[in-house]
N, CA, C and O of each residue as an XYZ file, in Angstrom:
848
protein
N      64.222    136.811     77.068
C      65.264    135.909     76.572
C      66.099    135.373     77.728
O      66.696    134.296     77.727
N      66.068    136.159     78.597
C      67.219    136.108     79.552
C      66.245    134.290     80.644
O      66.645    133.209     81.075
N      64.884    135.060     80.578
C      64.289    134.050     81.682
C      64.373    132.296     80.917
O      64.522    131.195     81.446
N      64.176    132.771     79.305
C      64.494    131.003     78.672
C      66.194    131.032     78.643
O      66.604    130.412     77.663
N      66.779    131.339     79.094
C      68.425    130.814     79.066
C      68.514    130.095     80.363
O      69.298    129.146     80.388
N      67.751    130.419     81.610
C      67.937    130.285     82.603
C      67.185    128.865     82.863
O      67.649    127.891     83.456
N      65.792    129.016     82.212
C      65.425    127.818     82.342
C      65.948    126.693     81.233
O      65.654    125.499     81.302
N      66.805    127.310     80.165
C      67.269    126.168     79.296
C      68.755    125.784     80.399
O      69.031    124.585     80.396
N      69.348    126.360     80.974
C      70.580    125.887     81.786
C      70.021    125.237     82.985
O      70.894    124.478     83.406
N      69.049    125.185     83.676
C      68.086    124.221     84.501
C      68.088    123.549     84.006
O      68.962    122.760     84.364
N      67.206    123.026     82.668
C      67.209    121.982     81.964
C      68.328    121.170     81.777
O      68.145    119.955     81.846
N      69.463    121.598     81.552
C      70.694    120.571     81.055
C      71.066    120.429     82.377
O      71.481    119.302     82.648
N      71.041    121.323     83.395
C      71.907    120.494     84.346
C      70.789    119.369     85.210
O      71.067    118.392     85.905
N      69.660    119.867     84.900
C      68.572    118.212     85.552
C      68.868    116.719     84.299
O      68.578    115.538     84.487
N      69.250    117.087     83.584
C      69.394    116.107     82.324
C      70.654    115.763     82.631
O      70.814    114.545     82.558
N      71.800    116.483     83.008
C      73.179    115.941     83.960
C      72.536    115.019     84.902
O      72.413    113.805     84.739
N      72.143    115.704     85.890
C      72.124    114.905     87.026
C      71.228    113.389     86.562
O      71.822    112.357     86.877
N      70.077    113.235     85.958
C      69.774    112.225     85.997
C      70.650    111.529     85.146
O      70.824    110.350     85.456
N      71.223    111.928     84.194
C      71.889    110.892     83.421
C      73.045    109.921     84.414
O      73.282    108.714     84.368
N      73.654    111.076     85.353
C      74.573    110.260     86.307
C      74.011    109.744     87.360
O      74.737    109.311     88.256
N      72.723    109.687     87.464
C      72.177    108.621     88.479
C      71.774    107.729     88.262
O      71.720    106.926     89.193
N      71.331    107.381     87.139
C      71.025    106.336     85.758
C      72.612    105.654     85.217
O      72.782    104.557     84.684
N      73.495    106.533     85.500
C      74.589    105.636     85.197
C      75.564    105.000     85.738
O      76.353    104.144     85.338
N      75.308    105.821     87.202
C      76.227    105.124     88.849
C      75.820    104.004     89.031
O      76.738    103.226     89.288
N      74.625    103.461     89.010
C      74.160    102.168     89.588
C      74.912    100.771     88.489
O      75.204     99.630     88.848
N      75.046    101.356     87.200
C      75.592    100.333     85.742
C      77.152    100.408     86.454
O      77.782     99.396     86.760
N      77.599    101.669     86.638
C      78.858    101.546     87.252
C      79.572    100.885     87.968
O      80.619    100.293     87.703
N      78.634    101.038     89.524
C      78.542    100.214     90.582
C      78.588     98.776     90.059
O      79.569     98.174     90.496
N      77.767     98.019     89.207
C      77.776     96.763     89.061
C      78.978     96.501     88.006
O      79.729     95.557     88.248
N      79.099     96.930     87.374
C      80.264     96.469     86.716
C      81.634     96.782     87.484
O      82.525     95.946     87.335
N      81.854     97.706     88.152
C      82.833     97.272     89.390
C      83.175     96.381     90.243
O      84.278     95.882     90.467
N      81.560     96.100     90.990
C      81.503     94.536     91.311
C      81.743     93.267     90.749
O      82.341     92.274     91.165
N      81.044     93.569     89.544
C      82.012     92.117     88.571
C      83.213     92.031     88.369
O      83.774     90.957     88.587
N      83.898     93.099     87.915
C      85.248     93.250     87.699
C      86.139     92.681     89.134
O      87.144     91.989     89.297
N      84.917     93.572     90.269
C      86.598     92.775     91.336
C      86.222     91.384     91.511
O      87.067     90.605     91.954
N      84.726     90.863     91.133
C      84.876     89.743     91.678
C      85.388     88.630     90.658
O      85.662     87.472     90.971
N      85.464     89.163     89.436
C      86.533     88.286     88.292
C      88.160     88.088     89.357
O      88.776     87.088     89.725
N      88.408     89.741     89.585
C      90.018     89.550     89.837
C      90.140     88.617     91.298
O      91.138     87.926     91.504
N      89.291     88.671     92.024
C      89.236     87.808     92.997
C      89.459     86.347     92.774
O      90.320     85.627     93.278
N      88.487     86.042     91.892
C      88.418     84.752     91.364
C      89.749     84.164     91.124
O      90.344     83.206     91.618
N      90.112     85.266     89.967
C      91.784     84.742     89.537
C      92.549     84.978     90.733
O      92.847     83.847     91.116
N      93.023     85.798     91.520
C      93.481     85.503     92.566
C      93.852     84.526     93.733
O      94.921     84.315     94.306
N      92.096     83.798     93.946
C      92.189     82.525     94.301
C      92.374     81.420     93.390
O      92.231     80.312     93.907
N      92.671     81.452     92.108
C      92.894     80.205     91.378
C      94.568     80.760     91.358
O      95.234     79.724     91.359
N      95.105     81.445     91.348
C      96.480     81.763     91.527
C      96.977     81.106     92.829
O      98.057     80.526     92.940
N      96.307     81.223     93.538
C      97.048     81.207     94.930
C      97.162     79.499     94.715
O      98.178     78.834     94.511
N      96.104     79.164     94.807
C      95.489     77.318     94.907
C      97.065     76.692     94.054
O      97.753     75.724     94.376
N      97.259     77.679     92.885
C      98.218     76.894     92.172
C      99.259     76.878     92.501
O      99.963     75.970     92.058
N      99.910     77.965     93.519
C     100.822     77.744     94.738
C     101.283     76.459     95.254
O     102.419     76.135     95.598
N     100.161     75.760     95.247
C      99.944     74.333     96.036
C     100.919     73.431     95.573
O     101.490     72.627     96.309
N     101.165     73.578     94.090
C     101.463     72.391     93.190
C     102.645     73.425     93.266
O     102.729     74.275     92.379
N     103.472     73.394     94.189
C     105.203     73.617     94.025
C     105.664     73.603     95.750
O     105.185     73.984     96.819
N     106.760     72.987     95.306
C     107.775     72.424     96.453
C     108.391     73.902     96.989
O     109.148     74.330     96.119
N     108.343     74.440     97.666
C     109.382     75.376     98.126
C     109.562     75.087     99.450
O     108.674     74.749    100.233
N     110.898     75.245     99.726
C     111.710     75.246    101.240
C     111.223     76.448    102.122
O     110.714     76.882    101.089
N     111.061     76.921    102.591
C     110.941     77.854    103.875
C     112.180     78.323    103.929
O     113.025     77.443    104.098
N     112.585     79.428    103.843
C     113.553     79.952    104.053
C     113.781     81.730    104.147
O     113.958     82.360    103.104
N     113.757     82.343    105.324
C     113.543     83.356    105.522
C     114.874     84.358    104.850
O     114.721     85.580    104.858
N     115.958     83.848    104.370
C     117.344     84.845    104.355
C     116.965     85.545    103.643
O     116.125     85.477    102.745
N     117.861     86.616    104.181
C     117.433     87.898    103.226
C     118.390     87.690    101.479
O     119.509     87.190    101.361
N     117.663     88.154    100.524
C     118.441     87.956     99.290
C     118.477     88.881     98.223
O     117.433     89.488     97.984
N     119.485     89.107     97.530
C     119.208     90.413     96.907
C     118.709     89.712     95.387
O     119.011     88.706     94.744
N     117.522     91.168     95.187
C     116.533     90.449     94.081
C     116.631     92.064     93.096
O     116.878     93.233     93.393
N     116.210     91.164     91.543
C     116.656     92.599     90.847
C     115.195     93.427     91.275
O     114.565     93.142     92.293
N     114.794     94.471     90.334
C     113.482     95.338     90.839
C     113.486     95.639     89.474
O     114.279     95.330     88.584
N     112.309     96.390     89.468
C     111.232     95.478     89.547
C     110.906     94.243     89.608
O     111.892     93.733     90.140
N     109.971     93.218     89.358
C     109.811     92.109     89.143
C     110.662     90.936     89.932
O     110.611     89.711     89.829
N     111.344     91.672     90.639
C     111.996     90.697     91.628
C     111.433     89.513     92.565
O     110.468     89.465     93.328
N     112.746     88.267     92.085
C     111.595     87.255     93.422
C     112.921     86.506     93.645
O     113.914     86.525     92.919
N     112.646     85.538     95.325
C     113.584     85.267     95.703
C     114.023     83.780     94.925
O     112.865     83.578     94.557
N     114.796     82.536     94.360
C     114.556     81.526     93.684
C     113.781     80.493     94.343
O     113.856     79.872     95.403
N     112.992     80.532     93.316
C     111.174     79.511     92.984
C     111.217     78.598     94.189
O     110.135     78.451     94.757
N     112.118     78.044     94.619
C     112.419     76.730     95.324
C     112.153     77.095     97.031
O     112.057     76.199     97.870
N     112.079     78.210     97.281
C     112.435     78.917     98.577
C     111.612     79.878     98.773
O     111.215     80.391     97.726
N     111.104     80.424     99.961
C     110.177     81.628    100.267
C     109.746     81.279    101.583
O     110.032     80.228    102.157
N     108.828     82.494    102.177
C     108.117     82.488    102.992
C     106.559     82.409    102.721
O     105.877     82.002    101.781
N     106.241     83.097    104.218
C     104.737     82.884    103.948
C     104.150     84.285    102.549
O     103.334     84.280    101.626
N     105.158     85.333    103.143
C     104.627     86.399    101.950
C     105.114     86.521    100.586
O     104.834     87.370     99.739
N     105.788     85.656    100.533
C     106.573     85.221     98.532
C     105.329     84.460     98.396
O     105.084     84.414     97.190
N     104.347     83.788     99.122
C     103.649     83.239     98.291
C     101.934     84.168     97.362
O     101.210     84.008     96.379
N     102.120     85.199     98.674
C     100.608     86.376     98.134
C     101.545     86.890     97.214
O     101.349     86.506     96.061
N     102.904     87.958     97.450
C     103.447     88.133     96.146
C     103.498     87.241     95.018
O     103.821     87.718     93.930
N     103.276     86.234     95.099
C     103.690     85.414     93.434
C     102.237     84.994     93.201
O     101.938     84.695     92.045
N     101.237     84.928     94.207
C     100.072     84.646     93.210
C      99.578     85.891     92.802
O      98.951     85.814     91.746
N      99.685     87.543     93.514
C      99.886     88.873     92.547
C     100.359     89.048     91.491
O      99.776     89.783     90.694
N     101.419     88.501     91.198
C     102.590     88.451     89.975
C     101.898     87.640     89.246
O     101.925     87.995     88.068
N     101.017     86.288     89.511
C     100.752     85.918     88.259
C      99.284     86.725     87.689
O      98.674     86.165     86.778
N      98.833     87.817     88.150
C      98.120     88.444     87.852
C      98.999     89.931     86.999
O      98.504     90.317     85.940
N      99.711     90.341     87.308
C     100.769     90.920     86.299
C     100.734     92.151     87.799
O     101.175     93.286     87.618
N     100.270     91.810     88.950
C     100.923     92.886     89.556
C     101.672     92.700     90.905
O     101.309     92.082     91.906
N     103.051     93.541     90.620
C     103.781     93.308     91.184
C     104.496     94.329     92.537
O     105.264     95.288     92.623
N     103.587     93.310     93.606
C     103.874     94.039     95.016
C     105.218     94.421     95.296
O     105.004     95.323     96.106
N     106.750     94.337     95.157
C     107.354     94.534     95.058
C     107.809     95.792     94.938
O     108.569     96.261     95.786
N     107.300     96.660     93.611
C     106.954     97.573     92.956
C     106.321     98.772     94.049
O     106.806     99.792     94.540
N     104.937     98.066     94.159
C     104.197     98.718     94.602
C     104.403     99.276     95.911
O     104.404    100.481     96.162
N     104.567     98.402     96.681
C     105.146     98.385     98.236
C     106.580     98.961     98.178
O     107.188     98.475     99.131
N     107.286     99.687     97.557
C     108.493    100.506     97.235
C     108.314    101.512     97.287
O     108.451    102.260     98.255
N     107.812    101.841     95.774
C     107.338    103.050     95.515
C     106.384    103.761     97.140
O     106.509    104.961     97.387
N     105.651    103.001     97.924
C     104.194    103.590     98.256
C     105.534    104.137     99.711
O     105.746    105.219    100.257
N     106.131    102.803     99.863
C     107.344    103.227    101.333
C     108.489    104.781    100.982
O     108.885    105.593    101.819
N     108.751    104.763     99.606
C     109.357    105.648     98.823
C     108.666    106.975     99.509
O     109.310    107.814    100.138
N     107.660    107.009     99.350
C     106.942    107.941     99.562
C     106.453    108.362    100.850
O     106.538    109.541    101.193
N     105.937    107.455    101.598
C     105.500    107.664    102.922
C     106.656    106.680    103.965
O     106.075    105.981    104.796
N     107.550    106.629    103.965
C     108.303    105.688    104.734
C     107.953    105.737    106.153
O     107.988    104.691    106.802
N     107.577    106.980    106.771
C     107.352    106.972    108.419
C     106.065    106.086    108.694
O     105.872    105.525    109.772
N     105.233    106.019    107.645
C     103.621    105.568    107.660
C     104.009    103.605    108.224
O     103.219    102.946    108.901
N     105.780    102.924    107.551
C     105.661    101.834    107.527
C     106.518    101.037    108.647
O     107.616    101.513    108.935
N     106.208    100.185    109.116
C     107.275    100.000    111.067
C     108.163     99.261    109.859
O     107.717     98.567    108.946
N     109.998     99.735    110.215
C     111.170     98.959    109.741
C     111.798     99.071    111.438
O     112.804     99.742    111.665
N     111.193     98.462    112.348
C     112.042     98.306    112.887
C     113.266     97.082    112.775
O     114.404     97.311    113.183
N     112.867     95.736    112.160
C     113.870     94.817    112.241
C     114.863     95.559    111.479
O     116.021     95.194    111.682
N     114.717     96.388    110.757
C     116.235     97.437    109.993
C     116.838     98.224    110.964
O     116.342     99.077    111.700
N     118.222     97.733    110.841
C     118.677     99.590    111.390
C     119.022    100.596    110.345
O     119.659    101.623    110.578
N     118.501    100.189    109.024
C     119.189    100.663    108.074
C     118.021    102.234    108.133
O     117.118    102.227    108.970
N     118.186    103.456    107.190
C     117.516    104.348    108.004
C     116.709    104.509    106.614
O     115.810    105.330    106.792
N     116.716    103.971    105.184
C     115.779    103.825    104.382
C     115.399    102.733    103.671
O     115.704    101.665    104.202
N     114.778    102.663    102.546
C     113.679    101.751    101.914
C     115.037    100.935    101.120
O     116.073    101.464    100.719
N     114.501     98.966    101.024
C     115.326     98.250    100.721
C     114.316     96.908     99.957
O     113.871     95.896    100.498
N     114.162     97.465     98.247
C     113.533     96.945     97.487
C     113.394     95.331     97.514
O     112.480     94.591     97.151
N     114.815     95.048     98.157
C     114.747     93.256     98.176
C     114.074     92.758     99.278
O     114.165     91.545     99.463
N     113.462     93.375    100.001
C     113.016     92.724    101.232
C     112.285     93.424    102.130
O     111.940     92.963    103.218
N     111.945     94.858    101.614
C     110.910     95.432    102.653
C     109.145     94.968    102.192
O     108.290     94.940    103.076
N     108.774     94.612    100.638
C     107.532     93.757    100.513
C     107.677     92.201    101.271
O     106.625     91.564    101.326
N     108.364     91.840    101.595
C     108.347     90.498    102.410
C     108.383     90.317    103.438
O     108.739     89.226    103.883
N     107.949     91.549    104.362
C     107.838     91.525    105.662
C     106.527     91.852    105.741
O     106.130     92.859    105.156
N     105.612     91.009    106.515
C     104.165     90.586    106.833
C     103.113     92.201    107.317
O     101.972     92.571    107.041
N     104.463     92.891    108.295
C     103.627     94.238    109.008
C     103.762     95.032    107.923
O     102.724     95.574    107.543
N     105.124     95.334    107.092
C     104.856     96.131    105.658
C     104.118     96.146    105.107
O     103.855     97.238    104.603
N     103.058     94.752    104.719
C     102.382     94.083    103.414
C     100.786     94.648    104.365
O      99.773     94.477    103.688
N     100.606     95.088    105.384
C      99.592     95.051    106.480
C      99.403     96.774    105.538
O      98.579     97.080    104.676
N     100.340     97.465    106.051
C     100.512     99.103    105.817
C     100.300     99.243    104.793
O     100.293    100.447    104.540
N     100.136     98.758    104.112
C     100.384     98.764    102.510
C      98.808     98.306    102.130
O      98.211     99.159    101.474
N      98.121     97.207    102.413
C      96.947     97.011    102.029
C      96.117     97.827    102.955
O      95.225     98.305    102.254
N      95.996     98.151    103.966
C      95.853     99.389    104.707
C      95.639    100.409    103.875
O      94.526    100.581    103.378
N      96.811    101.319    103.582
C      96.805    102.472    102.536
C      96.205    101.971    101.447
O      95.049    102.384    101.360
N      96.490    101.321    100.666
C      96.460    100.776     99.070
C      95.069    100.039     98.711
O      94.695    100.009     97.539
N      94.124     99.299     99.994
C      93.568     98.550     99.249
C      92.244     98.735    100.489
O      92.019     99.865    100.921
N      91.287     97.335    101.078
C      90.264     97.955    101.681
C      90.534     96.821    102.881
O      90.432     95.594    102.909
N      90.856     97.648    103.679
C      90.825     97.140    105.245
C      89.033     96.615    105.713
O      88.026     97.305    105.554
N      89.093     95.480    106.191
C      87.925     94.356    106.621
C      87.765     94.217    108.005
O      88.813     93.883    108.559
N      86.834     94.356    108.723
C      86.125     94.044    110.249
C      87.162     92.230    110.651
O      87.039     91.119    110.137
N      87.857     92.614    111.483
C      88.422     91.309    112.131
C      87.553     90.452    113.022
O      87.604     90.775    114.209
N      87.036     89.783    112.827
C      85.229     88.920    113.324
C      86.006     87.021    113.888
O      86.773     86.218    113.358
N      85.676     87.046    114.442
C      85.286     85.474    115.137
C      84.218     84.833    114.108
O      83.629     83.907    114.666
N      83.894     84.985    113.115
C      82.219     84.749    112.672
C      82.823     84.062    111.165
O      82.586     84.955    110.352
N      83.328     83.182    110.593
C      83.691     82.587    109.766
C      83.049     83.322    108.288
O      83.814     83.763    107.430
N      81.615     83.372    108.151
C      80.773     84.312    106.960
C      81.192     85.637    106.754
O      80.540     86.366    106.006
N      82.674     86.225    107.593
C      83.042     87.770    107.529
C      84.192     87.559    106.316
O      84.717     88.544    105.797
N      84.421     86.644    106.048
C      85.773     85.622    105.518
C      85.613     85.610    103.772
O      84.818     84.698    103.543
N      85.866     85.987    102.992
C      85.257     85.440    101.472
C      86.804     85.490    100.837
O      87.757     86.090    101.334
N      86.798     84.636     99.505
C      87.644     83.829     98.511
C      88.492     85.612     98.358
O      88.102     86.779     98.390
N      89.700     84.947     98.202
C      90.379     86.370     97.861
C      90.322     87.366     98.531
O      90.328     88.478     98.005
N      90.229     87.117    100.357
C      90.526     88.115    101.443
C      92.125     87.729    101.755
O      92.435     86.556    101.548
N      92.861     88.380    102.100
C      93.896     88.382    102.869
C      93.669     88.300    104.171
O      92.632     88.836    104.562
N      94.403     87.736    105.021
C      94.106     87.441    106.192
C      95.407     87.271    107.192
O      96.174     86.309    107.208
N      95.468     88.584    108.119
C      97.166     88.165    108.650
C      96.612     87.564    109.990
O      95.408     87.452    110.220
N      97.727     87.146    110.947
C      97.925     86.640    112.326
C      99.091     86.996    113.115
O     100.034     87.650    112.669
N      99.005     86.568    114.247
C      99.747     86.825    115.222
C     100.118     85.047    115.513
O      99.222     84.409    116.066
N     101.059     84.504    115.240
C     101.185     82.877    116.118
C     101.498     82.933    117.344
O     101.401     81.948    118.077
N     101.948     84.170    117.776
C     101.865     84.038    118.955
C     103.652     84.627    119.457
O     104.705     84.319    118.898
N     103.474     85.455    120.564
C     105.233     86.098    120.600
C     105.531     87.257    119.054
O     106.489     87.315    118.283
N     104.472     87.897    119.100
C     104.487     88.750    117.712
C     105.263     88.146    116.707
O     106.116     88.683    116.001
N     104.900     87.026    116.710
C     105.266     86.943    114.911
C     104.313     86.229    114.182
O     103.633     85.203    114.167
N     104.733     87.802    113.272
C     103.652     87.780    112.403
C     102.991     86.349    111.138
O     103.502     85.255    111.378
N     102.393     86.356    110.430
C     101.746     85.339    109.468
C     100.729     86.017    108.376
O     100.017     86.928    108.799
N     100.636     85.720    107.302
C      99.671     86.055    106.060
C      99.142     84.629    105.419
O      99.743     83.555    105.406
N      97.898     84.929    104.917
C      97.765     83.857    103.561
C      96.618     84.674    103.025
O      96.226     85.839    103.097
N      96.275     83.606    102.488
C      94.904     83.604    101.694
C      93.690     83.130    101.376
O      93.591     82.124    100.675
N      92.708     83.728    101.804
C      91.174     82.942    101.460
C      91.298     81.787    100.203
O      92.117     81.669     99.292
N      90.371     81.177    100.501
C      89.918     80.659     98.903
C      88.950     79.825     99.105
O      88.549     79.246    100.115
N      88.362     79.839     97.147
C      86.788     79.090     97.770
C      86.822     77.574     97.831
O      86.135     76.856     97.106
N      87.811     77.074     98.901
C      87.493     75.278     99.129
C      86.819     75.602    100.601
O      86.717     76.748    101.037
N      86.389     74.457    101.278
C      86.194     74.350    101.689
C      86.416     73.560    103.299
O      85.951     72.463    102.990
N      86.698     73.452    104.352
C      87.083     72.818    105.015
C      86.076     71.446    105.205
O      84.909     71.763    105.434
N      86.283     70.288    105.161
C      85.029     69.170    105.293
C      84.646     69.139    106.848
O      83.575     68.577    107.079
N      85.220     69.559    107.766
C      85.127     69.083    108.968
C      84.286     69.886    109.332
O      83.187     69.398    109.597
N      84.500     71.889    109.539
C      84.113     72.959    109.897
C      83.118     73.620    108.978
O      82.059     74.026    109.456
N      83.509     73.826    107.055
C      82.616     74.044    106.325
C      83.163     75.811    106.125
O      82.557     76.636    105.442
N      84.400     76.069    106.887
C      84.909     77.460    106.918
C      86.004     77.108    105.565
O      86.733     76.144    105.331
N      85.714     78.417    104.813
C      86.950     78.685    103.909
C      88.336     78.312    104.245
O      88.759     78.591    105.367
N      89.045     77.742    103.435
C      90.384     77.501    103.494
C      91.170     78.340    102.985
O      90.869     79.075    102.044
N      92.731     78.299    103.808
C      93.547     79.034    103.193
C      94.852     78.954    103.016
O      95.699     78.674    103.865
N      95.019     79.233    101.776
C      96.751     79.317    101.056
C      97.562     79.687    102.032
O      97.178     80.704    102.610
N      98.996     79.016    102.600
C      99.824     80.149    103.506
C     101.302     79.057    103.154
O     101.256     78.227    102.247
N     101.994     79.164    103.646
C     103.353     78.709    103.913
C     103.634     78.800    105.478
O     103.675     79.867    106.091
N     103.810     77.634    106.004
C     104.082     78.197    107.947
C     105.500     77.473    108.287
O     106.134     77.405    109.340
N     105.746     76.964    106.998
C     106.825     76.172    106.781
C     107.406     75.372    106.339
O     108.617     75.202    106.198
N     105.886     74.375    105.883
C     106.140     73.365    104.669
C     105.605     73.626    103.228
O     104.944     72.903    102.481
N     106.120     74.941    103.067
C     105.621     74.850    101.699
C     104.424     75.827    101.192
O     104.415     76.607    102.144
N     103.492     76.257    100.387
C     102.477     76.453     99.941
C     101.595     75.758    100.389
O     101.524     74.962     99.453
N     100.676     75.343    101.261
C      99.801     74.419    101.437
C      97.945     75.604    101.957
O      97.699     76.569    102.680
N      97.050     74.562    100.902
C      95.451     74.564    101.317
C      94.998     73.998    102.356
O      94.635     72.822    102.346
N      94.944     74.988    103.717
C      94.569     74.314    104.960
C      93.103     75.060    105.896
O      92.950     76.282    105.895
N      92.233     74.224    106.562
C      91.489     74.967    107.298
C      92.421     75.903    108.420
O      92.692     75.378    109.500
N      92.662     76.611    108.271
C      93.336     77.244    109.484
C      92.756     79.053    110.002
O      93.482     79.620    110.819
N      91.785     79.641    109.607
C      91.254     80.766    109.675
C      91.594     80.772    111.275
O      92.519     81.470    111.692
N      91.034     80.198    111.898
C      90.942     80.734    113.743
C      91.978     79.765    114.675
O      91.939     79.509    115.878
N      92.820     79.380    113.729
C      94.217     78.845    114.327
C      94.984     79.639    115.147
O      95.569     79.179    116.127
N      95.018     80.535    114.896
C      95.750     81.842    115.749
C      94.968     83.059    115.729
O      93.898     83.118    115.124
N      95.502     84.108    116.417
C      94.803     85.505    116.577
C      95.219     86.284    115.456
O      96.361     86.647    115.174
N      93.867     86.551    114.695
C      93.965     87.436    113.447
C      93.996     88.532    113.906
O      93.378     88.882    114.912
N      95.161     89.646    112.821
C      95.321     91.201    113.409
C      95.075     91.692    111.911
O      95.533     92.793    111.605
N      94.440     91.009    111.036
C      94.490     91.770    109.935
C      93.911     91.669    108.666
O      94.734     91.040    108.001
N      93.033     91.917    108.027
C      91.520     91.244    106.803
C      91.563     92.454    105.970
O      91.214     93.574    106.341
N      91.957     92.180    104.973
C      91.820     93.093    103.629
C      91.256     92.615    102.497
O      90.655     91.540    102.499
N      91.391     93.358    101.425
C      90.922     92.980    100.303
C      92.110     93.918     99.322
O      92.495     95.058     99.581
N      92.413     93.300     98.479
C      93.881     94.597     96.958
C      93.307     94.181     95.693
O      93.177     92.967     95.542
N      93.139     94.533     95.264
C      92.982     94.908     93.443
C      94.158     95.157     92.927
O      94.557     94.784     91.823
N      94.608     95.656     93.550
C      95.887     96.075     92.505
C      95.760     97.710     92.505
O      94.957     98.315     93.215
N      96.710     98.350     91.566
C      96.721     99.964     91.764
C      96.039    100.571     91.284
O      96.073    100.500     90.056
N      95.529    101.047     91.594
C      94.178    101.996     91.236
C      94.555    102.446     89.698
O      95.738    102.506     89.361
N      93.797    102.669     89.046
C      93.849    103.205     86.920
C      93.614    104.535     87.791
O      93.496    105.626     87.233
């Protein structure tokens, strides 16, 4: 009796294992669809950026929290990845709080002298939003090679004299080059521009949002 228990508990756990190898691969692909839906919306979020006037305006402003944003009319380059997040219902703000809440040494505040976390304005600083998709999301090979580049990458820079820059992939196209274009604010606004190798990139991610 003892030798059929042993081979009946063999049995179920080979009937485990194949069942979960038979069911990782269904997994795997429906993961892939899923991010590449949220991608999608991501870049149709951002694009719609386009179609609004905002001023450039770096001041610091106090915003409620959650869901905080600075008024519609005004922002930088990173109010604009936060608000095409937000129109996906997630809100970096939040996220980038809580994650500094928690690990604060992990995130550079040097432009603060203040000695902790400051909900109105530590997601709107470019090296925060770096640390944060870093920890939070999937850090990307920084390449010269335009095909390393896809719709719904984040993409930071250096303009030069460390200061910093963000935008966003998306799937247009440049007519001249044929390289992805991207969402940013550099000062006039929300604008769809070829600009990938305009300056020295320090930074290629990919966010979903917070992990279920």
């Amino acid at each position: 009796m003892r030798a059929w228990a042993v081979r009946g508990q063999a049995a179920l756990a080979l009937l485990f294992v194949c069942a979960v190898a038979l069911a990782s691969p269904q997994t795997t692909v429906l993961d892939a669809n899923s991010h590449q839906i949220f991608l999608h919306k991501l870049v149709t979020a951002a694009i719609e950026r386009t179609h609004h006037a905002v001023r450039y305006d770096p001041s610091y402003v106090r915003i409620p929290y959650p869901g905080g944003d600075v008024p519609e009319h005004t922002g930088v380059c990173t109010d604009e990845v936060i608000r095409a997040y937000r129109a996906l219902g997630i809100d970096l703000q939040k996220q980038v709080h809580e994650d500094m809440v928690q690990n604060f040494s992990a995130y550079p505040h040097h432009w603060n002298s203040s000695s902790g976390t400051d909900s109105n304005i530590d997601h709107r600083r470019v090296p925060n939003l770096m640390v944060f998709f870093l920890r939070k999301g999937q850090s990307l090979p920084v390449s010269s090679q335009m095909d390393d580049y896809s719709p719904g990458d984040l993409v930071t820079w250096d303009l030069g004299g460390n200061v910093p820059h963000i935008g966003i992939v998306v799937d247009r196209r440049g007519k001249q080059t044929g390289r992805y274009m991207l969402v940013h604010n550099i000062g006039q606004g929300p604008r769809m521009e070829d600009v990938l190798f305009n300056w020295k990139i320090t930074g290629h991610y990919r966010y979903f949002g917070p992990s279920s």
